[in-house]
Structures are given as structure tokens and as C-alpha cells.
N, CA, C and O atoms as a MOPAC input file, in Angstrom:
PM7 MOZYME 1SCF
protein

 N     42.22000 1   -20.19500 1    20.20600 1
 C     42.86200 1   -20.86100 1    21.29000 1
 C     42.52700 1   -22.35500 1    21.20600 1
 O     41.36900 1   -22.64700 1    20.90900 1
 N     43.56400 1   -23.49700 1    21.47500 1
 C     44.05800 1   -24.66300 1    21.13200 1
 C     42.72500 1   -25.30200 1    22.41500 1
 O     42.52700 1   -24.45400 1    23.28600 1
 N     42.12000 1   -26.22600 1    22.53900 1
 C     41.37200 1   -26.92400 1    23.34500 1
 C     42.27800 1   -27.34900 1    24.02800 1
 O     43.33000 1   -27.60800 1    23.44400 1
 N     42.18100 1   -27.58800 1    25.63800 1
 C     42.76200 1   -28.31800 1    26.31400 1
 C     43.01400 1   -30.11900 1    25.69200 1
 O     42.06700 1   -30.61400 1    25.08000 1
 N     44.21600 1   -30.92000 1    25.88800 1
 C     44.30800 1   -32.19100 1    25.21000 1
 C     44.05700 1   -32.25600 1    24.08400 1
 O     44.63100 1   -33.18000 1    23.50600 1
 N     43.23500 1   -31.47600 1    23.32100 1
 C     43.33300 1   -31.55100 1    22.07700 1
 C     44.48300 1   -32.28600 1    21.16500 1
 O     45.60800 1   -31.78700 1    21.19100 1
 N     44.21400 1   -33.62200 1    20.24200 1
 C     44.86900 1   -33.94200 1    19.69200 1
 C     45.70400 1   -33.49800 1    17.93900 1
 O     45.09400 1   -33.12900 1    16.93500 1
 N     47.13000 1   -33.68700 1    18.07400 1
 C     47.11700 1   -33.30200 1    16.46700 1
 C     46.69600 1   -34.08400 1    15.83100 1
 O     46.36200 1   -35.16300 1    16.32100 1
 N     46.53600 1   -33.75400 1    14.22300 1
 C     46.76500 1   -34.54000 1    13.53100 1
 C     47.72900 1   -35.23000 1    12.68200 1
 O     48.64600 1   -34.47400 1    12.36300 1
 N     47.84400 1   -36.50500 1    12.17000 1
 C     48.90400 1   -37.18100 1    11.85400 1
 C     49.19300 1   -36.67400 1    10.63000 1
 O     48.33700 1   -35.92300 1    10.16400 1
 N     49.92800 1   -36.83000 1    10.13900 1
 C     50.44600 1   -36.40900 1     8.43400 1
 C     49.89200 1   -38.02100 1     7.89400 1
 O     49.75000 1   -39.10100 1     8.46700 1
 N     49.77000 1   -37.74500 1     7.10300 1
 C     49.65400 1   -38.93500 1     5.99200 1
 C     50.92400 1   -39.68300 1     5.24200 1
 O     51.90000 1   -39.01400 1     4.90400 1
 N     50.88800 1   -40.45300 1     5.11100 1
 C     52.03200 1   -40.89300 1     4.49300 1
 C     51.90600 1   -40.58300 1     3.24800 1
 O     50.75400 1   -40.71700 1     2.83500 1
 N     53.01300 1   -40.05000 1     2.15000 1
 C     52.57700 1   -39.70100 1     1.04700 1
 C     52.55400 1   -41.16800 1     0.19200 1
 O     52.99200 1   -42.31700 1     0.24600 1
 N     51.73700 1   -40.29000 1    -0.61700 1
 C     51.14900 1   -41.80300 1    -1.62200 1
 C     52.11500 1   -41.90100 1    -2.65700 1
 O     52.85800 1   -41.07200 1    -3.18300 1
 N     51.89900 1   -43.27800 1    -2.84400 1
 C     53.38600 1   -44.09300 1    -3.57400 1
 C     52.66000 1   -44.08700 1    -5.24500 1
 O     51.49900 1   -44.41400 1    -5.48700 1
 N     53.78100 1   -43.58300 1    -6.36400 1
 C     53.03300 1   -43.77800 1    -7.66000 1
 C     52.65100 1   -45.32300 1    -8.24300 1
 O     53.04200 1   -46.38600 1    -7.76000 1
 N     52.14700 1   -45.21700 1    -8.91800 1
 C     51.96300 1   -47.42100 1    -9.76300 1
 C     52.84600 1   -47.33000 1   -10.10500 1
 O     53.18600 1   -47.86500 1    -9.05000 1
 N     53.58100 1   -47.19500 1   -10.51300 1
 C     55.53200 1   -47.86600 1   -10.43200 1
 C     55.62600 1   -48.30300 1    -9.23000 1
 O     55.49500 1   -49.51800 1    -9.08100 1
 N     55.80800 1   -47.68700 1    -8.36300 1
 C     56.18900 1   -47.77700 1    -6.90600 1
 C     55.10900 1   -49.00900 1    -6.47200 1
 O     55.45400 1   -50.18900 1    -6.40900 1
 N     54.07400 1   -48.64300 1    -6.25400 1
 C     52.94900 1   -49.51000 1    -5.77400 1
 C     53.15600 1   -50.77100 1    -6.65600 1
 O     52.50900 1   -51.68600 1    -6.14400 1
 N     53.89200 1   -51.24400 1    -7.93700 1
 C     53.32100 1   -52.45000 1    -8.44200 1
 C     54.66600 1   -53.06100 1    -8.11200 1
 O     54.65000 1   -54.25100 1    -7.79700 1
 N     56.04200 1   -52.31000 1    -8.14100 1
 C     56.99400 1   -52.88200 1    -7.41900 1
 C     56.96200 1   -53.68400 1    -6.00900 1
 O     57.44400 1   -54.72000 1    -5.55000 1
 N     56.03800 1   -52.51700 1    -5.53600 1
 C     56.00100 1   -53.62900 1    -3.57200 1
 C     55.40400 1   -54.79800 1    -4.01700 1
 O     56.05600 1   -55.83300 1    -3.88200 1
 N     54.38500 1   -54.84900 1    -4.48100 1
 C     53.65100 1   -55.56500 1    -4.71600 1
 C     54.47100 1   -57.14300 1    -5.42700 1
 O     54.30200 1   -58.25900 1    -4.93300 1
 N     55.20000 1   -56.90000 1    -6.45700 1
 C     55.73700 1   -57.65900 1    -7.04500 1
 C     56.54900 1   -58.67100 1    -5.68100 1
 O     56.37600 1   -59.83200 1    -5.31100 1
 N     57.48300 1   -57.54100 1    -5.21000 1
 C     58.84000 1   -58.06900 1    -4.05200 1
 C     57.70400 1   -58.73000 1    -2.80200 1
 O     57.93500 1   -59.77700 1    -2.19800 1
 N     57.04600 1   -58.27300 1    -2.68700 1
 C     55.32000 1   -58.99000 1    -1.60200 1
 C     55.26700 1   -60.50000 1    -1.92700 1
 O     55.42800 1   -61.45700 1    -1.16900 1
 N     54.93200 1   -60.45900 1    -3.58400 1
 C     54.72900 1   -61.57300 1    -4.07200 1
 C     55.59000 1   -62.83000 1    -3.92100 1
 O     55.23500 1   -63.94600 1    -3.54100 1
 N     56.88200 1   -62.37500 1    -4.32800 1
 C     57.78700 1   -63.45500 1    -4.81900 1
 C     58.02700 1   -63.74600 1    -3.36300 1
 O     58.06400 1   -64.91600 1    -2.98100 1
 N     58.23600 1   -62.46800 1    -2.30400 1
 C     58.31700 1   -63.37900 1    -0.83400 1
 C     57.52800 1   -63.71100 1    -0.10100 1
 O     57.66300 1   -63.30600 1     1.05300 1
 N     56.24100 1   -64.67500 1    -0.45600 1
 C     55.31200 1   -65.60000 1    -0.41600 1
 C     55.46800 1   -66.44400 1    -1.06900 1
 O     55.06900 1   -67.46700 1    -0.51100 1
 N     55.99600 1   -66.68800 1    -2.36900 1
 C     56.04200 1   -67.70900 1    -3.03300 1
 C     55.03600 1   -67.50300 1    -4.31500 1
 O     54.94700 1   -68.28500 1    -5.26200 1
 N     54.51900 1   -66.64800 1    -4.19600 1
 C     53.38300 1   -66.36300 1    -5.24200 1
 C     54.01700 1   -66.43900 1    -6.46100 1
 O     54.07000 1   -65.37600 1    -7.07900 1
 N     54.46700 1   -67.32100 1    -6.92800 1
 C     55.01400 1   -67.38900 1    -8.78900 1
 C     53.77900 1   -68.20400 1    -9.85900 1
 O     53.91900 1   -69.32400 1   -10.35100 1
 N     52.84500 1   -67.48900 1    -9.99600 1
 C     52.14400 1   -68.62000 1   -11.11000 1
 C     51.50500 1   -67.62900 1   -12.47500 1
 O     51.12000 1   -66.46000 1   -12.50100 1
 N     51.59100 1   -68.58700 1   -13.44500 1
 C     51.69300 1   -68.22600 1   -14.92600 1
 C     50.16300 1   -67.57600 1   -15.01300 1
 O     49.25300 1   -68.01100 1   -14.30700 1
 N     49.98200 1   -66.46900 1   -15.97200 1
 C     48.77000 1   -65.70300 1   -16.13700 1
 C     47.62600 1   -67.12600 1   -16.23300 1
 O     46.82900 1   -67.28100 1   -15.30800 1
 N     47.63800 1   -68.01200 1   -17.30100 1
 C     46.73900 1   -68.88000 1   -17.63900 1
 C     46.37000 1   -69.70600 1   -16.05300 1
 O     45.21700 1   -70.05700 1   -15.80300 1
 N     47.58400 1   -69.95000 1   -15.01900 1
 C     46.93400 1   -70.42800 1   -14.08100 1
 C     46.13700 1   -69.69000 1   -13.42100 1
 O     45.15900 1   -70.19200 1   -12.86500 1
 N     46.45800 1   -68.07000 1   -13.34200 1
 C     45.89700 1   -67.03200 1   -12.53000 1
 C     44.49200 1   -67.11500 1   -13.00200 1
 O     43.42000 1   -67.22600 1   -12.40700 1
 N     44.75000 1   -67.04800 1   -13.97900 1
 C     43.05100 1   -67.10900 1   -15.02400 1
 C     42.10900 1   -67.96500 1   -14.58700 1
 O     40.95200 1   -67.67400 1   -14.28100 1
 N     42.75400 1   -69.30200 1   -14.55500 1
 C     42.31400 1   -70.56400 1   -14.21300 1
 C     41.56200 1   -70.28800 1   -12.57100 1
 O     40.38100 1   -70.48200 1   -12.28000 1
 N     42.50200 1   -69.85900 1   -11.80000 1
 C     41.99700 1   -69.95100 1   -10.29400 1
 C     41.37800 1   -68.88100 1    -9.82500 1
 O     40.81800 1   -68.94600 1    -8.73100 1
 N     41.37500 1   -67.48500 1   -10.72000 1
 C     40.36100 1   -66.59000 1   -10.10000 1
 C     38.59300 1   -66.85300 1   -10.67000 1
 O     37.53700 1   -66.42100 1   -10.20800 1
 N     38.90500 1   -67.81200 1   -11.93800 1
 C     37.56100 1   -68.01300 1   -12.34500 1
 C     36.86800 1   -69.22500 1   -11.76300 1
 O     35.80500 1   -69.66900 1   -12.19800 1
 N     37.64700 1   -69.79800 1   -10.60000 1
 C     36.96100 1   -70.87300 1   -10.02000 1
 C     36.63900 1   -70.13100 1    -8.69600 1
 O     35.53000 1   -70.45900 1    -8.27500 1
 N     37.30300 1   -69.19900 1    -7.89100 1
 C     37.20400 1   -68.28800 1    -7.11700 1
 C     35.92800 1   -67.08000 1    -7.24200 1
 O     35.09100 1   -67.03100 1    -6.34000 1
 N     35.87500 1   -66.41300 1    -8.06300 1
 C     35.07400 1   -65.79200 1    -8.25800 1
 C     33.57000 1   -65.82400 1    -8.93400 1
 O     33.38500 1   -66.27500 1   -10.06500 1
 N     32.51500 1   -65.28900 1    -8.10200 1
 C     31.34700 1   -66.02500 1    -8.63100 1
 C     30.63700 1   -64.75300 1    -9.87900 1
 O     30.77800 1   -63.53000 1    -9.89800 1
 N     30.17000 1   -65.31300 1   -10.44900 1
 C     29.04400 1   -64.33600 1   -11.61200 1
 C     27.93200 1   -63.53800 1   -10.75300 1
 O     27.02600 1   -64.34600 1   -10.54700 1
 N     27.80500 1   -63.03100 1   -10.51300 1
 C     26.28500 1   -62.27900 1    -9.86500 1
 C     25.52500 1   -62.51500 1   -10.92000 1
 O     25.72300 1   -62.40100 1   -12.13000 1
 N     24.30200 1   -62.98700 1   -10.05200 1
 C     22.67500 1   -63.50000 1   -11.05000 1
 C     22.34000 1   -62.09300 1   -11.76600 1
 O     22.46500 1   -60.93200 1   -11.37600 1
 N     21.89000 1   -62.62900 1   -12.90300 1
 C     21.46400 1   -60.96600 1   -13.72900 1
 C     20.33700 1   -60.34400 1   -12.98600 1
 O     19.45100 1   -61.05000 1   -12.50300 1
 N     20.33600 1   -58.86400 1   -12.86100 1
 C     19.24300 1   -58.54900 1   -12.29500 1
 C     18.14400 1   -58.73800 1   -12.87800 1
 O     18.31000 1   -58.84300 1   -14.09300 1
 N     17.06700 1   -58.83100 1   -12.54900 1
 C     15.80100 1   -58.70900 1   -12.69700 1
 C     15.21200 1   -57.15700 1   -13.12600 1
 O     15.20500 1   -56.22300 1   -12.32500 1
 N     14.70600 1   -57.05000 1   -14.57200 1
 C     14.32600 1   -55.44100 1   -14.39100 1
 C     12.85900 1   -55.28800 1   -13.66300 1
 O     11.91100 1   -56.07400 1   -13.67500 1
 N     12.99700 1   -54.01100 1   -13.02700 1
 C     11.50300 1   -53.50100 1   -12.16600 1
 C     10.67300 1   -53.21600 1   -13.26400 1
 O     10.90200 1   -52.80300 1   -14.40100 1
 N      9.36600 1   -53.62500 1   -12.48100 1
 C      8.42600 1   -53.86200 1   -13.49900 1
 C      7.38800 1   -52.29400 1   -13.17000 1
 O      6.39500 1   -52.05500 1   -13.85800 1

């Protein structure tokens, strides 16, 4: 027997394949304006992104 108010649950939306997923992604892009060449991408995620310090091994 069902609990009083008891809520359902939602369905999930089904999941989209990488075709699908790199398409949105693409049509996302271009309507932002996002157009830039791999070498710039290169360029600005490596000024963006930092190196993590090497760990230290335990002694």
C-alpha cells in the first residue's frame, strides 16, 4: 500500500548518443559565436589551465 502523498518518480530523460550530444553542442557553439581555430583553442586553454605541482612522495 502506496504512502499517503507519496511522491512519483520522474522518468529520466533518455540519454542522447555522441553524435547527438556533439551535434548540440556544435549548434550551442556557433549560437554564441564560439568559432575559433584548434591552434587558438590550444593557445587559450593553456593559458587557462593550470599544471598541478608534482606530488611529493610519502616518506
Amino acid at each position: 500500500m502506496a504512502k499517503a502523498g507519496a511522491r512519483k518518480k520522474k522518468k529520466a530523460p533518455p540519454k542522447l548518443s555522441d553524435e547527438e550530444l556533439s551535434e548540440r553542442f556544435k549548434e550551442a557553439a556557433r549560437a554564441i559565436g564560439a568559432d575559433i581555430s584548434a591552434d587558438q583553442f590550444d593557445d587559450l586553454f593553456h593559458r587557462v589551465a593550470k599544471k598541478k605541482p608534482p606530488v611529493k612522495p610519502a616518506d
